[in-house]
mmCIF file of the N, C-alpha and C atoms, coordinates in Angstrom:
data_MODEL
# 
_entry.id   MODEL 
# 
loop_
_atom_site.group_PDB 
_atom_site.id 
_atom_site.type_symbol 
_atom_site.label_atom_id 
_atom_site.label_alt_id 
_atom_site.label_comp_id 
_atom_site.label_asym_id 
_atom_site.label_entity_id 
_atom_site.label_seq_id 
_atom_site.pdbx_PDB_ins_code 
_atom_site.Cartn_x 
_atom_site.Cartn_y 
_atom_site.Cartn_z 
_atom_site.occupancy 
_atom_site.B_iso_or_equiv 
_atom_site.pdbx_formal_charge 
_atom_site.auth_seq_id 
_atom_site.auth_comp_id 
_atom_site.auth_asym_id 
_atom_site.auth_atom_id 
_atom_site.pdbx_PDB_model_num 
ATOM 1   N N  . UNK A 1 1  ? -57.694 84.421 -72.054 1.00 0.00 ? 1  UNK A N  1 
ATOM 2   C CA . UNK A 1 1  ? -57.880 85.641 -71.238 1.00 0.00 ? 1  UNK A CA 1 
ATOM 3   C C  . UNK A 1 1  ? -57.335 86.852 -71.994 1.00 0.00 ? 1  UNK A C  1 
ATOM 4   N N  . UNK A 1 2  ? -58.362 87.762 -72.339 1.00 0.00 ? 2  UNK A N  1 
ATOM 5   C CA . UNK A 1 2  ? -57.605 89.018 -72.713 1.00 0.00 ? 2  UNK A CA 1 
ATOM 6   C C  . UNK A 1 2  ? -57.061 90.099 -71.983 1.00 0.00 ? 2  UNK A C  1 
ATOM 7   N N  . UNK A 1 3  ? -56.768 90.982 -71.808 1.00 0.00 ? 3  UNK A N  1 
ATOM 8   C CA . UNK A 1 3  ? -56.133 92.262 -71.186 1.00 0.00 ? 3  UNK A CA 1 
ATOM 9   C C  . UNK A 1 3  ? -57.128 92.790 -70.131 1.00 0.00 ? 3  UNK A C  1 
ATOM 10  N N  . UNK A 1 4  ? -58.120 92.784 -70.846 1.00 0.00 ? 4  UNK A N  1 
ATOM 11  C CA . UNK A 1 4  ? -59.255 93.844 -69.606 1.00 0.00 ? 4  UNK A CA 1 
ATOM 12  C C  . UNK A 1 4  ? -59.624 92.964 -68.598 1.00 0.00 ? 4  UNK A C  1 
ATOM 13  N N  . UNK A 1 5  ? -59.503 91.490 -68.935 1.00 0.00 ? 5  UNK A N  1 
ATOM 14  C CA . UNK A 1 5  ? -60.055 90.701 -67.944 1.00 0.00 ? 5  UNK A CA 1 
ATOM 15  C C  . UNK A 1 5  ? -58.777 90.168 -66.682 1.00 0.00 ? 5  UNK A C  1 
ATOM 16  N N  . UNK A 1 6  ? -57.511 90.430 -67.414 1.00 0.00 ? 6  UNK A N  1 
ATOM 17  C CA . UNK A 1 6  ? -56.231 90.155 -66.524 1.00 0.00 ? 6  UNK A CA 1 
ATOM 18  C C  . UNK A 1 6  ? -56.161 91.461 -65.338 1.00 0.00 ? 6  UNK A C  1 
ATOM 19  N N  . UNK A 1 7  ? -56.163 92.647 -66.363 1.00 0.00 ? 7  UNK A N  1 
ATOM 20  C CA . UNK A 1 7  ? -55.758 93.631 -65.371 1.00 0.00 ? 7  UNK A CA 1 
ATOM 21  C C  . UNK A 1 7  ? -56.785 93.893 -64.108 1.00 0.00 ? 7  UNK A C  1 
ATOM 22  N N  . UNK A 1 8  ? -58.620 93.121 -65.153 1.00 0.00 ? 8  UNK A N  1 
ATOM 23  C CA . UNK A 1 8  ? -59.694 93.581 -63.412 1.00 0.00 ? 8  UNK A CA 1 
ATOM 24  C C  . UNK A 1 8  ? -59.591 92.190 -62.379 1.00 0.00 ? 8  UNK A C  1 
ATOM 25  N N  . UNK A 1 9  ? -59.074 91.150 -62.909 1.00 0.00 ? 9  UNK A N  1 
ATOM 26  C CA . UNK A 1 9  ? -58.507 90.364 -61.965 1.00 0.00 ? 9  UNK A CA 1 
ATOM 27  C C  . UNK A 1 9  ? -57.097 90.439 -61.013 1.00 0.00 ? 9  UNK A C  1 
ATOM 28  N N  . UNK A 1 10 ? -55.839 91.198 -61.380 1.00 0.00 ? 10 UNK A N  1 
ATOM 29  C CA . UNK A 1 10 ? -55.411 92.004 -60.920 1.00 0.00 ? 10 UNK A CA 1 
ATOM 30  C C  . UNK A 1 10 ? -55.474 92.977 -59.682 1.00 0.00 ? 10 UNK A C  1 
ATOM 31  N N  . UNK A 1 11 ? -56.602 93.708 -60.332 1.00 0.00 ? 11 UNK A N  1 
ATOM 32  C CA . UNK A 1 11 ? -56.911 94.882 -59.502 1.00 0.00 ? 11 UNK A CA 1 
ATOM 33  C C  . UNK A 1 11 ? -57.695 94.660 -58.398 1.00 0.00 ? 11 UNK A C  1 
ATOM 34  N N  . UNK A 1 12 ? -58.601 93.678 -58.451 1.00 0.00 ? 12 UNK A N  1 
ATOM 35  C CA . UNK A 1 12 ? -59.226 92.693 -57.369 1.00 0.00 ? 12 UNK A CA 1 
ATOM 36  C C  . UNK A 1 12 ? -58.465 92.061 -56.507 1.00 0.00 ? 12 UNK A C  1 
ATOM 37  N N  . UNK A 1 13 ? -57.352 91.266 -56.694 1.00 0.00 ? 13 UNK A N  1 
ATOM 38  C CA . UNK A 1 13 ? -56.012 90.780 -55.971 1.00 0.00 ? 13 UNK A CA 1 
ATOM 39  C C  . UNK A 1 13 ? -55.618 91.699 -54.911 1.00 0.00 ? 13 UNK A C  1 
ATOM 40  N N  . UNK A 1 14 ? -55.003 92.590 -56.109 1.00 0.00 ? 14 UNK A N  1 
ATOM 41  C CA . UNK A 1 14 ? -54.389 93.866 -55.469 1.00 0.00 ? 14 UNK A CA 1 
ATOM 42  C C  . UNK A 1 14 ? -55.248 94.453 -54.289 1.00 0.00 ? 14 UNK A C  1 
ATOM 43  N N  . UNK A 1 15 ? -56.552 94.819 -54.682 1.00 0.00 ? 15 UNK A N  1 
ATOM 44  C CA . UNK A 1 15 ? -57.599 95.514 -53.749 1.00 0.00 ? 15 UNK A CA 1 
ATOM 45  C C  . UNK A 1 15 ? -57.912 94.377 -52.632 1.00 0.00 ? 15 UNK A C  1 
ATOM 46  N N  . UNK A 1 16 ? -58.039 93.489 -52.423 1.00 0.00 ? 16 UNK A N  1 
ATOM 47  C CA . UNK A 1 16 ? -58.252 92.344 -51.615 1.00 0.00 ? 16 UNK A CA 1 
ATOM 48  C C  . UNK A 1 16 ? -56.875 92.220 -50.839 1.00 0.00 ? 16 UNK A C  1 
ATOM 49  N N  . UNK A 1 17 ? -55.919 92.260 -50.989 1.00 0.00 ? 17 UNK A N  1 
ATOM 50  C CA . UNK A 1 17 ? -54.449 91.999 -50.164 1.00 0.00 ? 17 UNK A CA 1 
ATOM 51  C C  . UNK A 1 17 ? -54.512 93.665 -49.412 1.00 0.00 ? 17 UNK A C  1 
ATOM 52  N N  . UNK A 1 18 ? -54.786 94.740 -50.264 1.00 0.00 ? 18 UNK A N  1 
ATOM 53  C CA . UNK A 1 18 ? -54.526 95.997 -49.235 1.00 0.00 ? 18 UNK A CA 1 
ATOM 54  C C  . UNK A 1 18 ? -55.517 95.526 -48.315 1.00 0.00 ? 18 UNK A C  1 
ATOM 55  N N  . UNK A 1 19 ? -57.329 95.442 -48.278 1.00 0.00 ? 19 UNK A N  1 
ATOM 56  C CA . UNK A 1 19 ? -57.749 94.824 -47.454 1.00 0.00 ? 19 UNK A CA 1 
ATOM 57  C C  . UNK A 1 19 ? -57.492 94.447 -46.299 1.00 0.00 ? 19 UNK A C  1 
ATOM 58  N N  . UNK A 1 20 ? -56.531 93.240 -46.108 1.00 0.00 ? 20 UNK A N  1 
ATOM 59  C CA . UNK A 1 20 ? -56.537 92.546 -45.732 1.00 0.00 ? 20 UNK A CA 1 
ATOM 60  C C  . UNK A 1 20 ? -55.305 93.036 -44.974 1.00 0.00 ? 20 UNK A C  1 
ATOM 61  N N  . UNK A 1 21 ? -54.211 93.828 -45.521 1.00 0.00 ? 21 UNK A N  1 
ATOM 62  C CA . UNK A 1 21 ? -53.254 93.955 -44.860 1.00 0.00 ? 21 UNK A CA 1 
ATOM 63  C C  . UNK A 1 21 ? -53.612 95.632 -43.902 1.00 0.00 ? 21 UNK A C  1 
ATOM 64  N N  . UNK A 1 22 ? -54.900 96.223 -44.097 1.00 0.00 ? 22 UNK A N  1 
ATOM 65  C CA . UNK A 1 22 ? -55.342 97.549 -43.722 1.00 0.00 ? 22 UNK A CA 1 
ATOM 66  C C  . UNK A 1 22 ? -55.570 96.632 -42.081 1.00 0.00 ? 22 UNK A C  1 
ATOM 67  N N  . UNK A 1 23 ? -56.932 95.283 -42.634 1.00 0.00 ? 23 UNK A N  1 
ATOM 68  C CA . UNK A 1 23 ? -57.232 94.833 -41.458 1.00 0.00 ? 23 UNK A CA 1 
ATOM 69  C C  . UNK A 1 23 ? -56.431 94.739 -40.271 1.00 0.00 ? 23 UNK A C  1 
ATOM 70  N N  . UNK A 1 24 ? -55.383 93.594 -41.237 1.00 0.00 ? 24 UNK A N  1 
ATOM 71  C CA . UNK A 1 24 ? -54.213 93.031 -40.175 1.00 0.00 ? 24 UNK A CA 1 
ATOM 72  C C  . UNK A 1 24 ? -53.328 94.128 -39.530 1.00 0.00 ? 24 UNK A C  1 
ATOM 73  N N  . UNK A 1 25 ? -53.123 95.132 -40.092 1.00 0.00 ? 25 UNK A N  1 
ATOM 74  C CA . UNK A 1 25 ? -52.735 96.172 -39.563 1.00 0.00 ? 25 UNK A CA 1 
ATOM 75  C C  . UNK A 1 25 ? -53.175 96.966 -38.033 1.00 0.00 ? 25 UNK A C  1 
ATOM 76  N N  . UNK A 1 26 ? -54.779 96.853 -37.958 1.00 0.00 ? 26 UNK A N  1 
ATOM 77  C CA . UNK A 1 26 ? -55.365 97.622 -37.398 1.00 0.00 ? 26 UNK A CA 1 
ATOM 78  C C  . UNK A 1 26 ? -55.585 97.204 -36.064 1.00 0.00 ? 26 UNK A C  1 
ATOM 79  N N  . UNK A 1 27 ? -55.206 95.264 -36.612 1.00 0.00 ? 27 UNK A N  1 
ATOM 80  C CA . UNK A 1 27 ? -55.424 94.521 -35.220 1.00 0.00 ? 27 UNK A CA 1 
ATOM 81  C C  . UNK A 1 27 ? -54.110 94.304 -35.064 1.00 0.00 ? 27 UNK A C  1 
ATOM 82  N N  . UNK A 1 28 ? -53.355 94.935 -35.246 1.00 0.00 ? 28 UNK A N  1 
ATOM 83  C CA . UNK A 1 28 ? -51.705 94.564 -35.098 1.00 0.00 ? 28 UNK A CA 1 
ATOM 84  C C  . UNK A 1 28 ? -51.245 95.669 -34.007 1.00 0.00 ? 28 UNK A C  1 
ATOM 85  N N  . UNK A 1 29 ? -51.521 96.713 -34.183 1.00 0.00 ? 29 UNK A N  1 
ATOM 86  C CA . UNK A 1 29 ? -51.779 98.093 -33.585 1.00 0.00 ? 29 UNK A CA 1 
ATOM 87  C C  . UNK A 1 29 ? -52.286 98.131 -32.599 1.00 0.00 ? 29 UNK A C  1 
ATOM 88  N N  . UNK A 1 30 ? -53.655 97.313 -32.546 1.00 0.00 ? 30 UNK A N  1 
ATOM 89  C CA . UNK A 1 30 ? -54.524 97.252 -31.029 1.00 0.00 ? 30 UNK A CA 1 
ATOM 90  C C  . UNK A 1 30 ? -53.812 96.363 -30.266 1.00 0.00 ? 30 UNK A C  1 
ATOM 91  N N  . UNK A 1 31 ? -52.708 95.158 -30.917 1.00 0.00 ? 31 UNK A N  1 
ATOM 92  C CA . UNK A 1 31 ? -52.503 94.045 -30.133 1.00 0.00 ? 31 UNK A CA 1 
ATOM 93  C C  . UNK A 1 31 ? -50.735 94.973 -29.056 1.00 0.00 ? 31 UNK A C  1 
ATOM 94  N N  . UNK A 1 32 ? -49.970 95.729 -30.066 1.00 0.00 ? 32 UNK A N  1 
ATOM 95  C CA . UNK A 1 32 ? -48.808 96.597 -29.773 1.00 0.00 ? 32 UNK A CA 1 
ATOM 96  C C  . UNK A 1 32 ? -49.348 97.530 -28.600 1.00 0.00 ? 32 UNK A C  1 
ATOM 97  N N  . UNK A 1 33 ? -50.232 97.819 -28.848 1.00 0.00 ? 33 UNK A N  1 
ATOM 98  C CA . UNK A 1 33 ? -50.420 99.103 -27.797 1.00 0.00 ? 33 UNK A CA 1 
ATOM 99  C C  . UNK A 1 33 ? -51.103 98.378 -26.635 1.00 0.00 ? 33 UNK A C  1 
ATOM 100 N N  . UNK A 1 34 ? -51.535 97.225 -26.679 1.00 0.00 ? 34 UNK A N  1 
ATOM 101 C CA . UNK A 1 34 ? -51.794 96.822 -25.186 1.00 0.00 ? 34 UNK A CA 1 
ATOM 102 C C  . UNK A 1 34 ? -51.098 96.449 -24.805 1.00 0.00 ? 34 UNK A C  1 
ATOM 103 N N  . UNK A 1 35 ? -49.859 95.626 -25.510 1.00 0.00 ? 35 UNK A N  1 
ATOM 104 C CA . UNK A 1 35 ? -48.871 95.270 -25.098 1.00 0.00 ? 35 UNK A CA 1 
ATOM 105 C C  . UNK A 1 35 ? -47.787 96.036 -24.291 1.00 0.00 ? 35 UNK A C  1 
ATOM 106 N N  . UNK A 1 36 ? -47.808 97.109 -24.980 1.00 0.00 ? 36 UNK A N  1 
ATOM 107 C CA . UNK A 1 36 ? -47.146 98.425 -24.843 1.00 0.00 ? 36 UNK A CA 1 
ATOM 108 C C  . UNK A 1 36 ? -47.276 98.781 -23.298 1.00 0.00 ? 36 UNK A C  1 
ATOM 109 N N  . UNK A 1 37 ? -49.030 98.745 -22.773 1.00 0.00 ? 37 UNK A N  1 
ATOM 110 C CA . UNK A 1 37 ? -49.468 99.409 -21.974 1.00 0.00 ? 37 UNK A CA 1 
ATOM 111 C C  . UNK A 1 37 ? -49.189 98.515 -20.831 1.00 0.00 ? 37 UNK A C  1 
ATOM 112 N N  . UNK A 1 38 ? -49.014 97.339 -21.472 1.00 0.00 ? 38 UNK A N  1 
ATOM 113 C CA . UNK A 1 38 ? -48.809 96.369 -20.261 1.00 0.00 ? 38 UNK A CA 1 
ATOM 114 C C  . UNK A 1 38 ? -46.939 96.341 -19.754 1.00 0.00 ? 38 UNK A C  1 
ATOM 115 N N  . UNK A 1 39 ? -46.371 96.906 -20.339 1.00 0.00 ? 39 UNK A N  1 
ATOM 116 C CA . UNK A 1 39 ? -45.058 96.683 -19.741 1.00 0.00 ? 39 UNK A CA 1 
ATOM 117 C C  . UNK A 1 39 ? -45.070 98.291 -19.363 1.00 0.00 ? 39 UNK A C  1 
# 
């Protein structure tokens, strides 16, 4: 593996976990605020 192919595998990782943590975020938020609304 050379350099260009580490860092765009990398950056794919990287871009795939924000993803994922934008998602989980968004349903984390919807799950708090109903919760919220319910107490």
């Amino acid at each position: 593996m050379n350099t260009w192919t580490r860092r765009l595998w990398s950056a794919i990782l990287l871009g795939g976990q924000v993803l994922v943590h934008l998602l989980m975020g968004k349903i984390h938020v919807r799950n708090t605020r109903e919760q919220m609304s319910m107490v």
